[in-house]
Jmol script that loads the backbone (N, CA, C; Angstrom):
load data "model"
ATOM      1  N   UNK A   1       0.665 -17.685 -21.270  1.00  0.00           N
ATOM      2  CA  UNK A   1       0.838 -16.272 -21.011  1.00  0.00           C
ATOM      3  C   UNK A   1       1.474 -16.095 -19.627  1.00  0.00           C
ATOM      4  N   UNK A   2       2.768 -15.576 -19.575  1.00  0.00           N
ATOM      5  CA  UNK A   2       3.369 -15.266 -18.278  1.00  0.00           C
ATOM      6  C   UNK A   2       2.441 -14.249 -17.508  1.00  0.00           C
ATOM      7  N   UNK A   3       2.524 -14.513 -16.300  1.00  0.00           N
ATOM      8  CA  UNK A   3       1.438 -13.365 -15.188  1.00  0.00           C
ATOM      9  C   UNK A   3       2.660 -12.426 -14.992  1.00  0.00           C
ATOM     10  N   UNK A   4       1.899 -11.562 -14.587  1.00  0.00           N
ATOM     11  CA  UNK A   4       3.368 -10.216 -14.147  1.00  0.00           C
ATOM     12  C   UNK A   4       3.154 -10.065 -12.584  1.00  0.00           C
ATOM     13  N   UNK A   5       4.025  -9.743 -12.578  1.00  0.00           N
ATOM     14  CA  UNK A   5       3.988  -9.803 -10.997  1.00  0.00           C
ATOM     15  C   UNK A   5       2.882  -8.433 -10.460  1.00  0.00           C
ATOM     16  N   UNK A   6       2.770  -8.629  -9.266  1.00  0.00           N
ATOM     17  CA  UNK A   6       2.214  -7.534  -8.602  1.00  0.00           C
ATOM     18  C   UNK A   6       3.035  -7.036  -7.770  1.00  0.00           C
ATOM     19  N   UNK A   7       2.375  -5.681  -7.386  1.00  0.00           N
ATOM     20  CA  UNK A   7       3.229  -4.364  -6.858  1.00  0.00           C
ATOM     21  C   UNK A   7       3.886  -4.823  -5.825  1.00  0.00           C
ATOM     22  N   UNK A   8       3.290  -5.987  -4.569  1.00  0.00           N
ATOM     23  CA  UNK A   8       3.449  -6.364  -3.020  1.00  0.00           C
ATOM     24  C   UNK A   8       4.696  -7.488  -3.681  1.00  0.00           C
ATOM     25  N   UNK A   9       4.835  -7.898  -4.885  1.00  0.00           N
ATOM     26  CA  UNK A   9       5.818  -9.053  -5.434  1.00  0.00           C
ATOM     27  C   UNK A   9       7.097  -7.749  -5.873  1.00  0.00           C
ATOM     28  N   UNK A  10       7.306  -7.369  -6.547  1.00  0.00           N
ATOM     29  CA  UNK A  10       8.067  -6.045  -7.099  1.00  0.00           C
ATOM     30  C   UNK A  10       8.813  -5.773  -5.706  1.00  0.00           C
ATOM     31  N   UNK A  11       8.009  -5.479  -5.023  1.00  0.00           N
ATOM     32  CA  UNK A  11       8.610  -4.616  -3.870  1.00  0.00           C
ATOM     33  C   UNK A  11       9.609  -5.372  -3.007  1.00  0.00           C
ATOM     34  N   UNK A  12       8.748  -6.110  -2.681  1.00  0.00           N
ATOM     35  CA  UNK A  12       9.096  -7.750  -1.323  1.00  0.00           C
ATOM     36  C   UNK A  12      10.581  -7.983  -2.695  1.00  0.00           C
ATOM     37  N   UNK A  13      10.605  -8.175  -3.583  1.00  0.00           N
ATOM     38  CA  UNK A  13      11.760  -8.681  -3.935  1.00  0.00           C
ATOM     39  C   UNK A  13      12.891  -7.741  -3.889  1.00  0.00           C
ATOM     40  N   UNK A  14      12.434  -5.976  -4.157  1.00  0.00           N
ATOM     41  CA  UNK A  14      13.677  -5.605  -3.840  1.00  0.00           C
ATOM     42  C   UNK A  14      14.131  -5.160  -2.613  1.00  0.00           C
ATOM     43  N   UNK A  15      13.359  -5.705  -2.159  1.00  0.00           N
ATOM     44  CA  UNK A  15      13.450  -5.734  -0.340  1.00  0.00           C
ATOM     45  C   UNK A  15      14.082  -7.093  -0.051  1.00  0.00           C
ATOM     46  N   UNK A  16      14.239  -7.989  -0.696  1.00  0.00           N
ATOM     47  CA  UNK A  16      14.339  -9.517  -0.354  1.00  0.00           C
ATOM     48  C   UNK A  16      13.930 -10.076   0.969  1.00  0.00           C
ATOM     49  N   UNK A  17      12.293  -9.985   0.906  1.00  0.00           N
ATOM     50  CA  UNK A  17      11.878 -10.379   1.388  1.00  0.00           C
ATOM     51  C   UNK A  17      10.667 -10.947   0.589  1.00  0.00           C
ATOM     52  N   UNK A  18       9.854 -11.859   1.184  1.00  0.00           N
ATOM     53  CA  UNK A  18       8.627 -12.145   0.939  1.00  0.00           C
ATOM     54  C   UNK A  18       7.387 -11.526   0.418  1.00  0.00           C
ATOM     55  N   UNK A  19       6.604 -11.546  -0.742  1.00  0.00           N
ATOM     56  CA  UNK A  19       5.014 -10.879  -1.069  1.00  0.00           C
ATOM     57  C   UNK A  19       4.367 -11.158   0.553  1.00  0.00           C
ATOM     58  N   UNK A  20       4.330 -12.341   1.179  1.00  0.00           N
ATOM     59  CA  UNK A  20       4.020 -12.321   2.181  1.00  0.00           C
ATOM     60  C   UNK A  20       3.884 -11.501   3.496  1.00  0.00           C
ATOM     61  N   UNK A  21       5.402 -12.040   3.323  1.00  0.00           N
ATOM     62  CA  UNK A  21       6.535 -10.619   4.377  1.00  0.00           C
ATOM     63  C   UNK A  21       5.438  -9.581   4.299  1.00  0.00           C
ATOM     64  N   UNK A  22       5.885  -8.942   3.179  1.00  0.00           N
ATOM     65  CA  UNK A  22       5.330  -7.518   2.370  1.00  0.00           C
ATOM     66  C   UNK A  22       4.707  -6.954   3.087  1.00  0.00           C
ATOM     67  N   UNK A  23       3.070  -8.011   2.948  1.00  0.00           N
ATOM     68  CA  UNK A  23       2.215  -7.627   3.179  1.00  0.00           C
ATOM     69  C   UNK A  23       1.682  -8.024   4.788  1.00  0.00           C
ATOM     70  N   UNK A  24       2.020  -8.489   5.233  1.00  0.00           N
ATOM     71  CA  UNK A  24       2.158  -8.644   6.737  1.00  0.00           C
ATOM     72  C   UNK A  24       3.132  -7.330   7.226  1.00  0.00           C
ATOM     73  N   UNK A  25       4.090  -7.132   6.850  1.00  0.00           N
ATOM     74  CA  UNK A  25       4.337  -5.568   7.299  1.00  0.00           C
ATOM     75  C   UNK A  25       3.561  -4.271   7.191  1.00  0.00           C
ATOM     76  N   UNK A  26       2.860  -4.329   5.905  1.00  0.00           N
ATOM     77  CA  UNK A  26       2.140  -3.181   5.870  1.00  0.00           C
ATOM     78  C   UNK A  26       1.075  -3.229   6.527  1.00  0.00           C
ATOM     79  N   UNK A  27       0.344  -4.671   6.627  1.00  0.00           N
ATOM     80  CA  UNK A  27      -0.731  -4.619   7.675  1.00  0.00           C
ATOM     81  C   UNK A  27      -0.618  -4.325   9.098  1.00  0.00           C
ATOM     82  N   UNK A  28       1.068  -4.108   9.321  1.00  0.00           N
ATOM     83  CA  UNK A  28       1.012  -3.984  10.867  1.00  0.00           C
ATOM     84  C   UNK A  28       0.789  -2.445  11.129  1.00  0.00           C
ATOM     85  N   UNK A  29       1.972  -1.881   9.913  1.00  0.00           N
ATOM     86  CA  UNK A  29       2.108  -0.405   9.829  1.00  0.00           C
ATOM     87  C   UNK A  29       0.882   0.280   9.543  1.00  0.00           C
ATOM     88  N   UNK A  30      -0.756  -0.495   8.702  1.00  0.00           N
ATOM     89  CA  UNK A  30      -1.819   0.099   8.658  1.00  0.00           C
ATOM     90  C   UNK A  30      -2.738  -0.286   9.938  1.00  0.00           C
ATOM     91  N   UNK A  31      -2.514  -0.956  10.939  1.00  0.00           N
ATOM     92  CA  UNK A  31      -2.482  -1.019  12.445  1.00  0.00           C
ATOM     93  C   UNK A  31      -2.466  -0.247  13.040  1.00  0.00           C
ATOM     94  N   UNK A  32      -0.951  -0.574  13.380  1.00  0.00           N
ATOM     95  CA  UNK A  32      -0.391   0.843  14.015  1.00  0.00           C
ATOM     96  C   UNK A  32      -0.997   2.131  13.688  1.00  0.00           C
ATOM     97  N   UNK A  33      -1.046   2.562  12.466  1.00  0.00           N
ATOM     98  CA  UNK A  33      -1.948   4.319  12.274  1.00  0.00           C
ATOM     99  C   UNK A  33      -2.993   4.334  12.673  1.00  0.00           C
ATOM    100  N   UNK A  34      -3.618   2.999  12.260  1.00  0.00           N
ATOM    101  CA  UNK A  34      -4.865   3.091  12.876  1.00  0.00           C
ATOM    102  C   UNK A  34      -5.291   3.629  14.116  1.00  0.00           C
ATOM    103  N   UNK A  35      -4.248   3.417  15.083  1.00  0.00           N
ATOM    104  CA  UNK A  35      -4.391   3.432  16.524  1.00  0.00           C
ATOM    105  C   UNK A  35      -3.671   4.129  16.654  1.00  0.00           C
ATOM    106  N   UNK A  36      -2.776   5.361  16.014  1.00  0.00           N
ATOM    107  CA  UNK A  36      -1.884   6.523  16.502  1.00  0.00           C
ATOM    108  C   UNK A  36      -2.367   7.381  17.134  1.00  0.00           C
ATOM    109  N   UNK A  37      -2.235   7.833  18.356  1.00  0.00           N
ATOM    110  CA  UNK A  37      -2.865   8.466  19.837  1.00  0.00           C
ATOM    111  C   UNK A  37      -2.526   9.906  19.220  1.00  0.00           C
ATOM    112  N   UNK A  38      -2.004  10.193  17.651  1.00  0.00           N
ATOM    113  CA  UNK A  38      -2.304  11.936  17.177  1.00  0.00           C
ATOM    114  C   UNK A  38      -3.567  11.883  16.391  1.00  0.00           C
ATOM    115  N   UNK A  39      -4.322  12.423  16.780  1.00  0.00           N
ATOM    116  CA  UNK A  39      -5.533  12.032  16.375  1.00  0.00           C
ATOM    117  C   UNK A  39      -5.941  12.908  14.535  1.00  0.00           C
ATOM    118  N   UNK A  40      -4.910  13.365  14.443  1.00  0.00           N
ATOM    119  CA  UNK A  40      -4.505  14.165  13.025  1.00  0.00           C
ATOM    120  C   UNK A  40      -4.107  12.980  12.284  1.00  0.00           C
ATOM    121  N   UNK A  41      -2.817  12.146  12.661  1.00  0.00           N
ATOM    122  CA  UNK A  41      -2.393  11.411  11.795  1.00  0.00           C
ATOM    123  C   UNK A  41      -3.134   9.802  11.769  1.00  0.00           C
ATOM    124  N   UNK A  42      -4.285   9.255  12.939  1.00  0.00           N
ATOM    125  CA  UNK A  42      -5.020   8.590  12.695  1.00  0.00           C
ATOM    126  C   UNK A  42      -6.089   8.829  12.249  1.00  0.00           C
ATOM    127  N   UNK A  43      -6.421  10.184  11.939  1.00  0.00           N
ATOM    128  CA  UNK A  43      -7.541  10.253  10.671  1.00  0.00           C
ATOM    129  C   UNK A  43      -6.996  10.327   9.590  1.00  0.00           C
ATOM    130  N   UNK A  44      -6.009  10.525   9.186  1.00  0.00           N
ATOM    131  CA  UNK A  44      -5.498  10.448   8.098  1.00  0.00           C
ATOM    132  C   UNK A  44      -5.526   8.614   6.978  1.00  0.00           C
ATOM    133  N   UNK A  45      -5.142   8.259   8.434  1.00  0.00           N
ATOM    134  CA  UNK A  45      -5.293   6.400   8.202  1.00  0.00           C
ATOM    135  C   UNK A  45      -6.832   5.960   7.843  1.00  0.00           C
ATOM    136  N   UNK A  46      -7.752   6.861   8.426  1.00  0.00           N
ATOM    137  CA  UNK A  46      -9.225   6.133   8.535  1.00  0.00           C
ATOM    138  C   UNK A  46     -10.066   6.903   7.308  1.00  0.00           C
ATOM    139  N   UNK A  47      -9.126   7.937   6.628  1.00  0.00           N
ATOM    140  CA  UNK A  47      -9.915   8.014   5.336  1.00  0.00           C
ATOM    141  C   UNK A  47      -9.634   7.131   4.024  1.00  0.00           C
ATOM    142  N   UNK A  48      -9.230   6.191   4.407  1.00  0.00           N
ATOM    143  CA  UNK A  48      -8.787   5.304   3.286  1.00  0.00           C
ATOM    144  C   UNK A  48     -10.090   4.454   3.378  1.00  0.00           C
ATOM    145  N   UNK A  49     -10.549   4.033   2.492  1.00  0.00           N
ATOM    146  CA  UNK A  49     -11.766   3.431   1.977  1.00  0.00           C
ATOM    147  C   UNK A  49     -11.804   1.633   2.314  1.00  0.00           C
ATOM    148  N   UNK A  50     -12.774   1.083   2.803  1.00  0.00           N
ATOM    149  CA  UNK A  50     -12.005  -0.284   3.053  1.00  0.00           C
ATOM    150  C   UNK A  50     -13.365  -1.115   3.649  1.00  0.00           C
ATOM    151  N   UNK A  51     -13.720  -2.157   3.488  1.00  0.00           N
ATOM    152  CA  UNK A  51     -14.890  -2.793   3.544  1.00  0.00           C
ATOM    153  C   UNK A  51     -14.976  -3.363   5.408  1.00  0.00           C
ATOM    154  N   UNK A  52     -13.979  -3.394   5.631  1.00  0.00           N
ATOM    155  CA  UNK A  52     -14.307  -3.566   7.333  1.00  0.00           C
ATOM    156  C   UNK A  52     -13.881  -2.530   8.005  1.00  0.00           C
ATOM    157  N   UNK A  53     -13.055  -3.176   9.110  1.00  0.00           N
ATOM    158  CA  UNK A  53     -12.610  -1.577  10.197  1.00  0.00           C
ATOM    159  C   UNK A  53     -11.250  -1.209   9.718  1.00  0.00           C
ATOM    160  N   UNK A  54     -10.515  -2.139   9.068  1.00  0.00           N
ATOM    161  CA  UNK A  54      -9.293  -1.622   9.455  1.00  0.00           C
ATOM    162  C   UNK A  54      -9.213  -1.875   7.366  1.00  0.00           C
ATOM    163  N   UNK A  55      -8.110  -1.116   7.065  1.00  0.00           N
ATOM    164  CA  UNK A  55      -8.075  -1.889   5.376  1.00  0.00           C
ATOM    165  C   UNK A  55      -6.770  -2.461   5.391  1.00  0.00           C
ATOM    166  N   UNK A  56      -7.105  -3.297   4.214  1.00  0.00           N
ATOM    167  CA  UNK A  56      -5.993  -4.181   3.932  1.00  0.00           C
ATOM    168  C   UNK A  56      -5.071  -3.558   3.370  1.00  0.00           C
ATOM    169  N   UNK A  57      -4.074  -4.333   2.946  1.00  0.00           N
ATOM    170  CA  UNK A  57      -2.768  -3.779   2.068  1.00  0.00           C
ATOM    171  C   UNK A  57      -3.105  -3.336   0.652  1.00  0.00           C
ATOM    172  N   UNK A  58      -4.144  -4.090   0.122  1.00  0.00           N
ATOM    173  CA  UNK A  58      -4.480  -4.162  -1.157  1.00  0.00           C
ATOM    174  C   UNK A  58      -5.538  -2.963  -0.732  1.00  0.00           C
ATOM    175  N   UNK A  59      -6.176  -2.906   0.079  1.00  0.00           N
ATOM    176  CA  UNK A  59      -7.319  -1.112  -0.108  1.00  0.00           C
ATOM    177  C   UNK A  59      -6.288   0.133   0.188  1.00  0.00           C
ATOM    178  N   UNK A  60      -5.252  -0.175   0.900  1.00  0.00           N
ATOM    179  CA  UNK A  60      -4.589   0.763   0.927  1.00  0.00           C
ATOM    180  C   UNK A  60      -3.464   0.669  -0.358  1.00  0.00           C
ATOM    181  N   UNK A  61      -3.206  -0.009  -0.828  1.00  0.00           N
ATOM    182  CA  UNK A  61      -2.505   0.068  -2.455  1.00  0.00           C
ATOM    183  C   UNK A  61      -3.437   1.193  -2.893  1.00  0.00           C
ATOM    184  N   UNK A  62      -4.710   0.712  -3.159  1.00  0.00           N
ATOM    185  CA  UNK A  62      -5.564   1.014  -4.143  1.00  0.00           C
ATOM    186  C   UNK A  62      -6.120   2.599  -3.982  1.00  0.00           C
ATOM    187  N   UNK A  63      -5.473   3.301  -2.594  1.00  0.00           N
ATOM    188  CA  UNK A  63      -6.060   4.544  -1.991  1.00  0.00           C
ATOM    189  C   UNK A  63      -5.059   5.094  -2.151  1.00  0.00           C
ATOM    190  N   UNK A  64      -4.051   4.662  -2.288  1.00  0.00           N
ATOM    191  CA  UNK A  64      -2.552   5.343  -2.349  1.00  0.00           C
ATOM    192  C   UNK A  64      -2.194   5.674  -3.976  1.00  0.00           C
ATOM    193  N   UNK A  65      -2.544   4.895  -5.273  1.00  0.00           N
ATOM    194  CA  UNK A  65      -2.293   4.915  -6.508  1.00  0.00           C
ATOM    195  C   UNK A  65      -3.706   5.938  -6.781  1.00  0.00           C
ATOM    196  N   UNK A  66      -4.992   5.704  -5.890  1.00  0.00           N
ATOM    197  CA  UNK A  66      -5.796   6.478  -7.005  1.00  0.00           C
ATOM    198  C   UNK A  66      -5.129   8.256  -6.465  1.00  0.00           C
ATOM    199  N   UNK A  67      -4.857   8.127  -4.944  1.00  0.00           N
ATOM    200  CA  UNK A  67      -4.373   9.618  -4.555  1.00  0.00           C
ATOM    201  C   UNK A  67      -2.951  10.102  -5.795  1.00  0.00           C
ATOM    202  N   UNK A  68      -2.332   9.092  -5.649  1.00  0.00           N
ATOM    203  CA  UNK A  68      -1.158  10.081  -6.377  1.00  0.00           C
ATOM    204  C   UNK A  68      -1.975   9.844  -8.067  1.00  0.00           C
ATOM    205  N   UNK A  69      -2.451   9.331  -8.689  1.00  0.00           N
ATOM    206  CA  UNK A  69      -3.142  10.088  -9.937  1.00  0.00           C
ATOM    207  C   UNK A  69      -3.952  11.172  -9.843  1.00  0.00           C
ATOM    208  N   UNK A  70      -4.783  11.556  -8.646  1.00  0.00           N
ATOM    209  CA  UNK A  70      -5.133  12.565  -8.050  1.00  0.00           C
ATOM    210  C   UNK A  70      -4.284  13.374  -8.589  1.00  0.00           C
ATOM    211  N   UNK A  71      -3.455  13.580  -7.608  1.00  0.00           N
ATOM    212  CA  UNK A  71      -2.319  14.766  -7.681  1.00  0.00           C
ATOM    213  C   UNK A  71      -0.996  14.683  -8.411  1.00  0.00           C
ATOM    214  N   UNK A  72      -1.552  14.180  -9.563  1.00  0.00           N
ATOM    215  CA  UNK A  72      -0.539  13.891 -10.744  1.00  0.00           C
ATOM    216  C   UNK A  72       0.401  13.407 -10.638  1.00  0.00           C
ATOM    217  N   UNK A  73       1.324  12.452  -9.703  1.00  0.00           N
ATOM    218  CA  UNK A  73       2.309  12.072  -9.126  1.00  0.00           C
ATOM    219  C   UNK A  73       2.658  10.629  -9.514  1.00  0.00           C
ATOM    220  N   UNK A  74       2.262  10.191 -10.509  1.00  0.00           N
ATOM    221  CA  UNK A  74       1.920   8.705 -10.791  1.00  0.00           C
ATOM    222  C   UNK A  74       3.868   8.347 -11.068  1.00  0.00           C
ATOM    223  N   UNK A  75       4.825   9.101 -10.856  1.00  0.00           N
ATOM    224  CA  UNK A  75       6.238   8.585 -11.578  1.00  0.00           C
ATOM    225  C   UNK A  75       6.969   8.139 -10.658  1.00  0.00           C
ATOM    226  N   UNK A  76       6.002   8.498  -9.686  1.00  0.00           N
ATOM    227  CA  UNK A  76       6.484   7.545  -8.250  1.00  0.00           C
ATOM    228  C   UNK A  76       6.478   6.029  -8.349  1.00  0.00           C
ATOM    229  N   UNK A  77       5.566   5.729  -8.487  1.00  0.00           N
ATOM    230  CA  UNK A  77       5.222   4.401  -8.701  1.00  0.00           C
ATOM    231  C   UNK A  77       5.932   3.497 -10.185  1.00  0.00           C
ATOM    232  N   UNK A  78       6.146   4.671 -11.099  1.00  0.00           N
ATOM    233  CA  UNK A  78       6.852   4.095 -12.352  1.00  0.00           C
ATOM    234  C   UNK A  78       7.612   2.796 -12.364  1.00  0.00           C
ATOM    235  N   UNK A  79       8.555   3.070 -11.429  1.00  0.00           N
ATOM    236  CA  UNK A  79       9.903   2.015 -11.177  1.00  0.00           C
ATOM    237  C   UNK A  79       9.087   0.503 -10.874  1.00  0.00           C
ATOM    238  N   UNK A  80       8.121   0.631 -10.118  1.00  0.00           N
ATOM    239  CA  UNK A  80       7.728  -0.646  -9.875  1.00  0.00           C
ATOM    240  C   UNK A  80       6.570  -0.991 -10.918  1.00  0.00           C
ATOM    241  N   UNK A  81       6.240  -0.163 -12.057  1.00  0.00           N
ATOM    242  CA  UNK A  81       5.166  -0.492 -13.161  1.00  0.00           C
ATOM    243  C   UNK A  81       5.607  -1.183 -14.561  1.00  0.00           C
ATOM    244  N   UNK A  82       7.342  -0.574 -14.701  1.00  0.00           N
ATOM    245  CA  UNK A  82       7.865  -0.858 -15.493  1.00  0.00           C
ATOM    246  C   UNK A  82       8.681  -2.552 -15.640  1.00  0.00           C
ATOM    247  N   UNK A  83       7.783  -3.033 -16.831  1.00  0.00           N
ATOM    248  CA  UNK A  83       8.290  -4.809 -16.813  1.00  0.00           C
ATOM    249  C   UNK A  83       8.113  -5.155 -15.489  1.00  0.00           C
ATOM    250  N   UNK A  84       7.219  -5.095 -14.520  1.00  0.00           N
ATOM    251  CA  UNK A  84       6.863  -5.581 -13.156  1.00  0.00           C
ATOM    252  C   UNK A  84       7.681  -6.484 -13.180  1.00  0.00           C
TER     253      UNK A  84
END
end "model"
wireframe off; spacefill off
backbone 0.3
color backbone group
Protein backbone atom coordinates (compact mmCIF):
# COMPACT_ATOMS: atom_id res chain seq x y z
CA UNK A 1 0.00 0.00 0.00
CA UNK A 2 1.60 3.32 -1.14
CA UNK A 3 1.62 6.02 1.97
CA UNK A 4 0.43 9.46 0.75
CA UNK A 5 2.24 12.03 1.51
CA UNK A 6 1.60 14.56 4.19
CA UNK A 7 0.59 18.18 4.10
CA UNK A 8 4.52 19.46 5.42
CA UNK A 9 5.61 16.83 2.17
CA UNK A 10 2.92 18.48 -0.46
CA UNK A 11 4.00 21.77 0.44
CA UNK A 12 8.03 21.52 0.94
CA UNK A 13 7.77 20.03 -2.60
CA UNK A 14 6.04 22.79 -4.20
CA UNK A 15 8.26 24.96 -2.54
CA UNK A 16 11.28 22.70 -3.49
CA UNK A 17 12.37 22.47 -0.57
CA UNK A 18 12.58 19.92 2.14
CA UNK A 19 9.47 18.25 4.64
CA UNK A 20 12.31 19.11 6.84
CA UNK A 21 13.05 22.54 5.52
CA UNK A 22 9.20 22.89 5.90
CA UNK A 23 9.00 22.33 9.06
CA UNK A 24 11.95 24.00 10.55
CA UNK A 25 10.57 27.15 8.91
CA UNK A 26 7.36 27.08 10.40
CA UNK A 27 8.82 26.37 13.71
CA UNK A 28 10.78 29.49 13.47
CA UNK A 29 7.76 31.56 12.17
CA UNK A 30 5.66 29.83 15.28
CA UNK A 31 8.67 31.38 17.41
CA UNK A 32 8.80 34.36 16.22
CA UNK A 33 4.75 35.02 17.04
CA UNK A 34 5.29 33.64 19.90
CA UNK A 35 7.43 36.45 20.99
CA UNK A 36 5.76 39.34 18.81
CA UNK A 37 6.15 42.53 21.15
CA UNK A 38 2.07 43.28 19.66
CA UNK A 39 0.68 41.75 22.27
CA UNK A 40 -2.72 41.29 20.03
CA UNK A 41 -0.91 39.32 17.50
CA UNK A 42 1.07 37.16 20.16
CA UNK A 43 -2.06 36.10 21.68
CA UNK A 44 -3.29 35.20 18.76
CA UNK A 45 -0.17 32.61 18.47
CA UNK A 46 -0.77 31.36 22.18
CA UNK A 47 -4.33 30.27 21.55
CA UNK A 48 -3.31 27.46 19.58
CA UNK A 49 -3.49 24.36 21.68
CA UNK A 50 -0.13 22.50 22.21
CA UNK A 51 1.30 20.20 24.95
CA UNK A 52 4.38 22.39 25.96
CA UNK A 53 5.12 26.18 25.67
CA UNK A 54 5.53 26.75 22.34
CA UNK A 55 3.50 24.26 19.54
CA UNK A 56 4.83 22.45 16.97
CA UNK A 57 4.19 22.54 13.27
CA UNK A 58 2.03 19.58 13.48
CA UNK A 59 -0.29 21.39 16.61
CA UNK A 60 -0.35 24.23 14.62
CA UNK A 61 -1.41 22.20 11.30
CA UNK A 62 -3.93 20.71 13.42
CA UNK A 63 -5.34 24.34 14.89
CA UNK A 64 -5.26 25.79 11.58
CA UNK A 65 -7.46 22.83 9.60
CA UNK A 66 -9.82 22.39 12.64
CA UNK A 67 -10.26 26.60 12.47
CA UNK A 68 -10.92 26.75 8.81
CA UNK A 69 -13.64 23.74 9.14
CA UNK A 70 -14.81 26.00 11.82
CA UNK A 71 -15.50 28.65 9.49
CA UNK A 72 -16.30 26.61 6.58
CA UNK A 73 -13.22 27.40 4.59
CA UNK A 74 -11.87 23.91 4.14
CA UNK A 75 -11.17 24.72 -0.12
CA UNK A 76 -8.27 26.32 0.99
CA UNK A 77 -6.54 23.49 1.84
CA UNK A 78 -8.17 21.40 -1.16
CA UNK A 79 -5.12 21.79 -3.53
CA UNK A 80 -2.90 20.15 -1.10
CA UNK A 81 -5.70 17.23 -0.13
CA UNK A 82 -6.20 16.32 -3.56
CA UNK A 83 -3.99 12.93 -4.63
CA UNK A 84 -1.50 14.37 -1.85
Amino acid sequence: MEQRESFFECVAKDSHISAEDMRAQLAARIQKGMNDPDPVRRAQWEEIPCAGEIPTPEEWLRYVVERLQYEDAEALLRRYLIDG
